[in-house]
N, C-alpha and C positions, 0 to 999 in steps of 0.2 A: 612680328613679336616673337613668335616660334623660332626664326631663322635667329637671333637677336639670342632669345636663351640657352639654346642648342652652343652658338659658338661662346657666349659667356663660362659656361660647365666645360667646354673642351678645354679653354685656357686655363681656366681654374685648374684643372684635373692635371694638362703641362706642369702647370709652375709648382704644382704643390708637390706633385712628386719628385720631380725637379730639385725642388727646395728642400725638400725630406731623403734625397739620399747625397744630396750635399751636405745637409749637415750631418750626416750617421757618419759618412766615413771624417768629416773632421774632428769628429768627438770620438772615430777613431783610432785614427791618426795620433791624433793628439795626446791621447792616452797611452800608448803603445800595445795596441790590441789587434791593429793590424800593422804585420813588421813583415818586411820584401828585405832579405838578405838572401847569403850565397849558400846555398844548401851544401854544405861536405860532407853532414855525420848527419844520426840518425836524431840530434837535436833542431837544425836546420829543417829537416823531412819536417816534422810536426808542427812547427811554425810556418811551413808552407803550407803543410795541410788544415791549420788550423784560419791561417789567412784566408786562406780559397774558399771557405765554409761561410767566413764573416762578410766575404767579399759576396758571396751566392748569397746568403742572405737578406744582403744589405737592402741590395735589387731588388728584391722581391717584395721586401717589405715597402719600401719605395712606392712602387707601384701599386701595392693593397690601398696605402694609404691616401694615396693620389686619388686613386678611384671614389675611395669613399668618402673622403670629404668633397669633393665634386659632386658629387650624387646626393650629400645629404643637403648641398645647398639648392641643389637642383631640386630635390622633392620641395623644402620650404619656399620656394617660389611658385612653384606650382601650387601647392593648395594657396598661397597668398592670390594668388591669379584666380583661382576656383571659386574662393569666398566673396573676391569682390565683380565677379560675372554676373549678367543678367540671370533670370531666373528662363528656362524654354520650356515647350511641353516636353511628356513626358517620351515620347517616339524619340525625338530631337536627343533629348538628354540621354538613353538608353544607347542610341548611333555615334552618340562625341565621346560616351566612355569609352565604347569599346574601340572606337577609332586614337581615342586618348590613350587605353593602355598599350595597344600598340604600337604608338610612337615613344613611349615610356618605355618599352623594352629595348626596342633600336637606341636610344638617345644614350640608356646606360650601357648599353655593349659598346657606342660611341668612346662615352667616357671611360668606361675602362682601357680600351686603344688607347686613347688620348694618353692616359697615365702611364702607360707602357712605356711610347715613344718618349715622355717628360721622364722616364727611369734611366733611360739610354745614357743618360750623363753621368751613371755610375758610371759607364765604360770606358773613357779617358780617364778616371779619376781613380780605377785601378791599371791603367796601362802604361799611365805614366809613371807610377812608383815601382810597378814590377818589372821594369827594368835592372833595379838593381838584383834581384834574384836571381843570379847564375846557377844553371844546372845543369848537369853533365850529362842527360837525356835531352836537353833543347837550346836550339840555340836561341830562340825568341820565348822567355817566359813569360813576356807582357801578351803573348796575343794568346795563352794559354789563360792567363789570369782574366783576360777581357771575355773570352769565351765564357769561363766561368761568370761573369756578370749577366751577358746578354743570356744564356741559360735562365739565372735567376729572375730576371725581367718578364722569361715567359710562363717561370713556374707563377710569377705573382698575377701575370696578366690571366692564368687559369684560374687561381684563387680569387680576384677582383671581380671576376664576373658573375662569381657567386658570390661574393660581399655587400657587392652594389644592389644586389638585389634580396637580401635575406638582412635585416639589420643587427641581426643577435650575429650573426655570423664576423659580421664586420664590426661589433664589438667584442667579440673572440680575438680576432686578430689584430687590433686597435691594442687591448689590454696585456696579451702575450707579448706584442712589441715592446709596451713600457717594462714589464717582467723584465724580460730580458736585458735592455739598456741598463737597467738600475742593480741589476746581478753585473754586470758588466762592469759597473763605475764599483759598484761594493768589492768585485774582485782585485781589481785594478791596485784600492785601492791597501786593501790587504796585501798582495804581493809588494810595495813598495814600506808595508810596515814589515814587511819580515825580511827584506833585500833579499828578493828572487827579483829573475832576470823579465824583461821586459815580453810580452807576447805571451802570456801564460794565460791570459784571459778566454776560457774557451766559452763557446756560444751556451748559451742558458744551462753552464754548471759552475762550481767554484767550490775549490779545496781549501776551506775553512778549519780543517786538521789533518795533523797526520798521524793520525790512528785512522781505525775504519778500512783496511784493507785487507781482503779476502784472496787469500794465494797471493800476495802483491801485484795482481794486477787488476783486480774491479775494487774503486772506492767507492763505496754501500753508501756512508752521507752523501758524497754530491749526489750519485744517483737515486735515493731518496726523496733530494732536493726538487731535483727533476719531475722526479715522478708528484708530489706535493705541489710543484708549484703550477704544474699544468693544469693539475684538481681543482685547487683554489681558483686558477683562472676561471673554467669551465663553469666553476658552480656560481661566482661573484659575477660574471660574462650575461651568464645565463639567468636571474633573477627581474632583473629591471623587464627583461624579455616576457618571465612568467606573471609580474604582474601588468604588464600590457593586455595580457592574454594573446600571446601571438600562437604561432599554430604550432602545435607542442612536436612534431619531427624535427622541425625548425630547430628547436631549441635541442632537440637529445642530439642532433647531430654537431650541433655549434662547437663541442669540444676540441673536435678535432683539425681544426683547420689553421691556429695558432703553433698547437706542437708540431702541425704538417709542416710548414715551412722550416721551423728544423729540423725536423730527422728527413725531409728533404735535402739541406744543406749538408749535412752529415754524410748521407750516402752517396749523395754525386760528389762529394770532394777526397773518399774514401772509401769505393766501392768493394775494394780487396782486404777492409779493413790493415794495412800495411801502414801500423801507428804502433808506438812506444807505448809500453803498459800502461803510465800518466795516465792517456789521453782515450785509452782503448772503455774505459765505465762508459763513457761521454756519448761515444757513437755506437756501443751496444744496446744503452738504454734509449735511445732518442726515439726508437721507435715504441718502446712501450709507455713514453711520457705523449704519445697521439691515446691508446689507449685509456691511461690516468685522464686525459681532458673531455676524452667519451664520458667516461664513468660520471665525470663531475654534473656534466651538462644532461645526461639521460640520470643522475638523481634529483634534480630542478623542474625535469619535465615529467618527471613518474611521480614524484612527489609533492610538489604545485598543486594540483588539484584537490587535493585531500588535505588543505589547507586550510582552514577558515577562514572565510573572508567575511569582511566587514559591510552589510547591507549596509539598508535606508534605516533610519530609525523607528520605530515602532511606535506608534503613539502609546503614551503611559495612560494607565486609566486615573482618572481624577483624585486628587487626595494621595495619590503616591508620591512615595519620592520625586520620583523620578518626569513626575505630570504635573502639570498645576492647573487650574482652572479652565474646565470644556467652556469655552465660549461660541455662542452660535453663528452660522455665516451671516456675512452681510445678504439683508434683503429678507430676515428668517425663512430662510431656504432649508435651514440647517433640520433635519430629522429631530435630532434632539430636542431641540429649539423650540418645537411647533408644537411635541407629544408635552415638554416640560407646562407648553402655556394651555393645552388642554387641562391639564392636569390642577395649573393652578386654579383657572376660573370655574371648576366642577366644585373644587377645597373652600371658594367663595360664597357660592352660591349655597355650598353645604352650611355653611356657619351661619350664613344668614338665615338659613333655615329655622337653625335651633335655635335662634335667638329672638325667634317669632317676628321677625322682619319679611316683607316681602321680597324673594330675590329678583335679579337683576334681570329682564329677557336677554339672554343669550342664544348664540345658536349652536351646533353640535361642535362646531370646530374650533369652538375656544373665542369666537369673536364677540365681546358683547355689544349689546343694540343700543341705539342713545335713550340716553332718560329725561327727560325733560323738569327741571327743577324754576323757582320763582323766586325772583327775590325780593324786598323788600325796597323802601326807597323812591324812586322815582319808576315804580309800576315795570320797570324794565325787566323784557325776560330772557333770560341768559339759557341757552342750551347746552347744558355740560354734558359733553361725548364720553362717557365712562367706558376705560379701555381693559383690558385685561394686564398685569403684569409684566413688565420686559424678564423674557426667562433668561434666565444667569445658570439654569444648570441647579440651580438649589431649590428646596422646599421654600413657599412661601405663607408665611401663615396673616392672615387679615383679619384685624382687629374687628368683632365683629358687630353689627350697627344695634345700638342703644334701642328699644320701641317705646315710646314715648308715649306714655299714660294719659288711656282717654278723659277729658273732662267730668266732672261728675256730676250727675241730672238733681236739677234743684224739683224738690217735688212742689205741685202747686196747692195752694192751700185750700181743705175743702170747708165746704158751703154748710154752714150750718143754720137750722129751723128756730131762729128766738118766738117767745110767746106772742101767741096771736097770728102763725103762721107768718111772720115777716121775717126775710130772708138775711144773716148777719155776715157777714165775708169772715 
């Protein structure tokens, strides 16, 4: 069954990444975001540079993304598996976790590999379009271009093996990716509402005006954009994290690992910075938008706790808004319950007092003792068991017993002496 799950999570972990960086470069492809032309001017340069960065990218995320949905279907079979296990002692149980987390750690460094290799297929799918990029530095820029792939394969394959195993982290990078495709499509398609040229689309920035330029060559909003949107990830990334209660390092470091893979791609596709003013905001700031996604995710995790959270409810006390009626437990177990039915049959006994009635035998603890009554009729005699009150929590007041006035002594007539001493009634 273990041999069985292990290879299930490798393929998964293949195809998905596999499947996830075949569609990024068709979407694009498609788009004209990434463009393989013949470099002569210094507008060719940037579009090579800016390909090479989307293309390192691509990879990379490929591969995060591979890993961690593999991994996450891999843990949901695993506790599925847990729950429906026998129950062992506790020896037993304490030797299969620890022998369990340890095959849990190999299986995910598995699947991380696994997604790696499934990334590999970015590499023909940049080497065969960068053939048309002629450059007067090479004569082969497809295996320049492919390079830059399988790079990006192993920067994600470094990032995946910490995703696969930190969950906030790997929603860091999960949510940075959508970021950025969707700035991507946004850009896209603002360049074709304003007819600029095709490949303008840089990796998580976009020139939404043209004001905002400092010396004409840093644009403050995109790099604004950058630095905000990393934030927003970092803090939105990081939440679902803090109300899990996962382990708060975890969470202050998660910001960084999404803006990592671009100013990763940034710097290996232009380590000399050797970019046209455009494009020079873009890979100055990419390293301060890993910062911005710090910030975000260490203000989730310093600030999460000092949070109010929402307990158990509090029982209301009775008669409040908020409470309604103490009822006792079953069995009258209930404290209240017992003190209430003291309380009543001491209030019975009292009224029967004043009322010149004899009371009831009872005993200290509220139980009264039978009484024995007669009835009438066919001589039969009923024993009525006289209980005490079912306590509800309220005062109980008892009607109290009538004393029924004794008969009254007929006097006997006296004897009186008629004449002649004879005695007359």
């Amino acid at each position: 069954m273990a041999a069985r799950g292990w290879a299930n999570s490798t393929v998964t972990a293949i195809g998905v990444a596999a499947g996830a960086g075949a569609a990024q470069f068709g979407f694009a492809y498609g788009l004209g975001i990434i463009v393989w032309q013949p470099v002569r001017d210094s507008t060719g340069e940037s579009l090579w540079l800016a390909s090479l960065a989307w293309a390192l990218w691509i990879a990379a995320s490929s591969t995060v993304l591979g890993a961690v949905y593999a991994g996450g279907t891999s843990t949901r079979a695993a506790k599925a598996a847990s729950r429906s296990g026998v129950a062992e002692n506790t020896a037993t149980r304490v030797d299969g976790r620890r022998r369990a987390h340890a095959i849990d750690l190999v299986s995910r460094m598995v699947i991380a590999l696994a997604a790696a290799i499934g990334a590999l297929i970015t590499v023909p799918l940049v080497m065969l379009p960068a053939r048309a990029a002629h450059r007067a530095d090479t004569f082969q820029p497809e295996v320049t271009a492919g390079a830059y792939a399988v790079v990006g394969v192993i920067v994600g394959l470094l990032i995946a093996v910490v995703a696969v195993n930190v969950r906030v982290i790997a929603a860091n990078v999960v949510a940075s990716t959508a970021w950025v495709g969707a700035l991507a499509a946004v850009s896209v398609v603002d360049a074709v509402r304003a007819n600029r040229t095709v490949g303008t689309a840089q990796l998580a920035a976009w020139q939404f005006t043209d004001k905002g330029w400092f010396r004409e060559m840093l644009y403050l909003p995109g790099a604004l954009l950058m630095l905000g949107g990393a934030l927003l990830v970092g803090v939105f990334a990081a939440l679902p994290a803090d109300r899990r209660g996962d382990n708060r390092v975890s969470i202050a470091i998660s910001g960084t690992f999404g803006p990592l893979l671009v100013a990763a791609a940034y710097f290996l596709a232009a380590p000399n910075l050797t970019v046209r003013a455009g494009q020079l905001s873009s890979y100055l700031f990419a390293p301060y938008a890993v910062v911005g996604g710090l910030a975000g995710s260490v203000f989730v995790a310093v600030l999460g706790p000092m949070r109010p959270r929402r307990g158990p409810a509090a029982a209301a006390a009775p008669g409040s808004p908020l409470g309604g009626e103490t009822k006792p437990a079953a069995g009258g177990t209930a404290t209240g319950g017992a003190a209430n039915a003291v309380d009543d049959a001491a209030l019975t006994e009292w009224t029967r007092t004043l009322a010149g009635g004899s009371p009831e035998p009872s005993t200290v603890s509220g139980r009264p003792g039978p009484a024995a009554a007669t009835t009438g009729g066919d001589a039969a005699t009923t024993r009525v068991n006289a209980s005490a009150p079912t306590a509800t929590g309220r005062a109980t007041i008892t009607q109290p017993a009538v004393a029924q006035p004794a008969s009254p002594e007929v006097p006997k007539p006296r004897k009186r002496r008629g004449p002649g001493g004879a005695t007359a009634s």
